[in-house]
N, C-alpha and C positions, 0 to 999 in steps of 0.2 A: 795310412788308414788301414785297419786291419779289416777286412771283409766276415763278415759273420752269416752264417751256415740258415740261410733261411729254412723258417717252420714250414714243412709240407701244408701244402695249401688246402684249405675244406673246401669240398663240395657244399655249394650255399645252396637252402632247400628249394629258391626259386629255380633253380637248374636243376637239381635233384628232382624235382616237379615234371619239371620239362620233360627231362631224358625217360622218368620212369611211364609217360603218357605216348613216348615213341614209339619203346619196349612193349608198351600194352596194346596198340595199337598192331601192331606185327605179332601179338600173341594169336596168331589165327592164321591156318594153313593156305586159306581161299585170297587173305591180302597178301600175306607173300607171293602164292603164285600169278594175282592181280600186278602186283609191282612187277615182276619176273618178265611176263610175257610182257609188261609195257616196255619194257629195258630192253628186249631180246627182239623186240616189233622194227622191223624194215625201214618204218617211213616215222618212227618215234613219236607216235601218235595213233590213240583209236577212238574210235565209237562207241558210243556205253553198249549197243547191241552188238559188235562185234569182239567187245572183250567180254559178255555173259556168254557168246557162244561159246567161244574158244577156252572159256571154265565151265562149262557144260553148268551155269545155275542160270536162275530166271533174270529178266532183266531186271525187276526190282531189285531183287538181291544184289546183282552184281552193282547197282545206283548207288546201295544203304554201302555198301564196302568202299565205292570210289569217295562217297562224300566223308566217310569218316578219315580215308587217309588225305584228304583235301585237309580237312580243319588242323592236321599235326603238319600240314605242309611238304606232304611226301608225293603228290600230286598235284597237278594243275588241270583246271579243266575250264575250254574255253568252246562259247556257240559260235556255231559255225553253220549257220542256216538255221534248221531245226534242228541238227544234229550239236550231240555233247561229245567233243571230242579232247578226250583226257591223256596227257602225257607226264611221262617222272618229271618231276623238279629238281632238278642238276646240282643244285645246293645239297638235297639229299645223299648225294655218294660220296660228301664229303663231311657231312654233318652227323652221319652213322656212325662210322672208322670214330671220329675225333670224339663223340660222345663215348664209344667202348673206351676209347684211351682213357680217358678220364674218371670214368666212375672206375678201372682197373687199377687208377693209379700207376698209368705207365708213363705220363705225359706231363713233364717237368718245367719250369720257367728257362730261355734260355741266359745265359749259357752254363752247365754242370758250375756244382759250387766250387771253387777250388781246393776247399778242404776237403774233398774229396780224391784228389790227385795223389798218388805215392811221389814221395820222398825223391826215390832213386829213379826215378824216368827222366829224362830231358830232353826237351824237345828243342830243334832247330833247323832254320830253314835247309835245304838240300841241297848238295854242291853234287859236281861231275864227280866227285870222288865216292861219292855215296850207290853213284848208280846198280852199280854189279849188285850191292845189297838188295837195295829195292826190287832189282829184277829179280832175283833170288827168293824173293821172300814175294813176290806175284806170282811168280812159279807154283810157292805152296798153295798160294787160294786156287789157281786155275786146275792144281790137282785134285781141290773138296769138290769139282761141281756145283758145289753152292755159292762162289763167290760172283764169276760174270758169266756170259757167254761165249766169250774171246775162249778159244783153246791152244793158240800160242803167243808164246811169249813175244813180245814186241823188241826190236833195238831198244837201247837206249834214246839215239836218237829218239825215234819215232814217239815213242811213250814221253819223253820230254816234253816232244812239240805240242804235244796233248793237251797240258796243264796250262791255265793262265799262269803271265811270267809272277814270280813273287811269290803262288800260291801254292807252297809245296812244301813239309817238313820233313824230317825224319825224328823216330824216335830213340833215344840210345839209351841203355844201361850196360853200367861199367865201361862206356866206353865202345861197345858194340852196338851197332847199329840192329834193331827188333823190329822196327815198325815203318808206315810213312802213312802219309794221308796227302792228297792232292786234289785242286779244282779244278774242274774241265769247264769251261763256255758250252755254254749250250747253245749259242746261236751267233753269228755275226754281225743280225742286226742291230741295228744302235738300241730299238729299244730293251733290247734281254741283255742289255752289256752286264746290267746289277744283276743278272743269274747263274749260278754256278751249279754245276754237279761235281756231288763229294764222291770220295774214294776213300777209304781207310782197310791198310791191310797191317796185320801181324802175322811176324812171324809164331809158328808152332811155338818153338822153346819157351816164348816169353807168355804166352796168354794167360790169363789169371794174373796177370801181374798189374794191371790198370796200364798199360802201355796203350789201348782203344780210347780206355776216357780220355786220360791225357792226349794224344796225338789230335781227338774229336776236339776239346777243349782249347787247345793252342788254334785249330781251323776255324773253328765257330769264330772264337775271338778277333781274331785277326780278320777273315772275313768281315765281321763288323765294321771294322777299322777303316777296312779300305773301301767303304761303302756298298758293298754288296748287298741287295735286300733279301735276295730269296736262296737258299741252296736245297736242291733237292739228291733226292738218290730212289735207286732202282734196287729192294731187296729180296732174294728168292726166299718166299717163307717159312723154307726147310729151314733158313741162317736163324734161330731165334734169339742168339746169342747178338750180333748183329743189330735187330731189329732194336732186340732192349738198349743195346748203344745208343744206338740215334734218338732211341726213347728218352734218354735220359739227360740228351741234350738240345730239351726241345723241338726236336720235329717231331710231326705229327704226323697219321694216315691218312692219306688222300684217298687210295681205291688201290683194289687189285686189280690188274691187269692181267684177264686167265687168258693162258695159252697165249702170247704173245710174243714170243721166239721160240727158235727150236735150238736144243743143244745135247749134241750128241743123238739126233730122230728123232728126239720126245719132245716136245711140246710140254713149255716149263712157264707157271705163272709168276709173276714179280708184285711185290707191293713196294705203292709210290709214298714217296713219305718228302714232306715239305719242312725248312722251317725257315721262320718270316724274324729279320732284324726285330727290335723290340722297336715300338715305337710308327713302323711302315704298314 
């Protein structure tokens, strides 16, 4: 069966509806900073009188602002005596990220089409003989700064033991090894067995050459295969190259996570990006 290059998908105008009543809703400086101080609040939750003071407006106003992000579902607001005490809606930091995806068109069915893969890439799984490359070619990301946090290069060993068994490639053209992509467990308990954290690194020489789609392509896929439901990843948003990878094979934005490690002093943010088996 030959596989055919599906039509980019339309925005249907009941979602087109949807997202542009979000956008509208967030066109005003007082509900963002509304949202903001809810999100940034100690105990994630306030009182309609104590989020009017803390925006210096009256408390009507500050009422007319919570109920209108109530009706788009970016609040929640529950009594609690006499008191109206309103907090973010959790779906919201995830439901923002994935609506920009989409109306930007960066947010794809998974997994990439294959007609989209070059010719001359080839991907397979990793043997010990592979390792010096892949270390080689970690080395280069851990010199952008943008690729992890890690600022030395691990064993082999060590970085092996990393990866769940089976889920490791490399990618080669001509014969030289350019690329690798690997999944890490993100947990030991039985129930996160079905989650993986991706990794995909190329080497400098090869970039531009679809050596990322491919390597993402053969992971995505195979991942499916052996049942895993969810893979995620951690990306610095300086990587935008990167980002558009993942974008294109189905994951999506979850949230940014600011300031949430340090590398090299600074205090660096990451965006989390999901994507979910078809079907789960």
């Amino acid at each position: 069966m030959t596989l055919q290059r599906e039509a980019p998908a339309v925005l249907g105008k009941a979602e087109a509806e949807e997202y542009a009543e979000w956008f509208a809703v967030l066109a005003d400086p007082t509900r963002v900073r509304l949202l903001h101080t809810l999100s940034t609040s100690r105990t994630g939750a306030m009182r309609v009188g104590d989020l009017a003071q803390a925006l210096e407006v009256s408390q009507s106003t500050c009422s007319h602002h919570v109920e209108l992000l109530r009706r788009v579902g970016f609040v929640v607001v529950d009594k609690v005596g006499t008191s109206s005490m309103v907090s973010v809606n959790a779906a919201c930091c995830t439901g923002l990220p994935h609506a920009a995806d989409v109306v930007m068109g960066t947010l794809s069915a998974p997994p990439c089409c294959p007609e989209d893969l070059p010719v001359d890439v080839v991907t397979r799984p990793t043997t010990d003989a592979d390792l010096p490359a892949v270390l080689a070619i970690y080395a280069e990301g851990l010199a952008t700064r943008n690729a992890t946090f890690e600022t030395q290069v691990p064993t082999a060993e060590q970085l092996r033991s990393r990866w769940l068994p089976g889920a490791s490639w490399v990618a080669e053209l001509e014969g030289d090894v350019v690329g690798w992509t690997a999944i890490t467990p993100v947990s030991t308990r039985e129930c996160y067995s079905g989650v993986g954290e991706s990794s995909v690194y190329v080497a400098e020489r090869a970039r531009g050459r679809g050596v990322g789609r491919t390597l993402l392509f053969t992971q995505v896929t195979e991942a499916d295969r052996a049942g895993l439901w969810t893979l995620q990843t951690s990306i610095f948003p300086e990587n935008r190259a990167s980002l558009a990878l993942h974008h294109s094979a189905g994951f999506r934005t979850l949230a940014v996570r600011r300031r949430i490690a340090q590398l090299d002093g600074a205090w660096r943010d990451t965006v989390l990006l999901e994507r979910r088996r078809e079907g789960d």
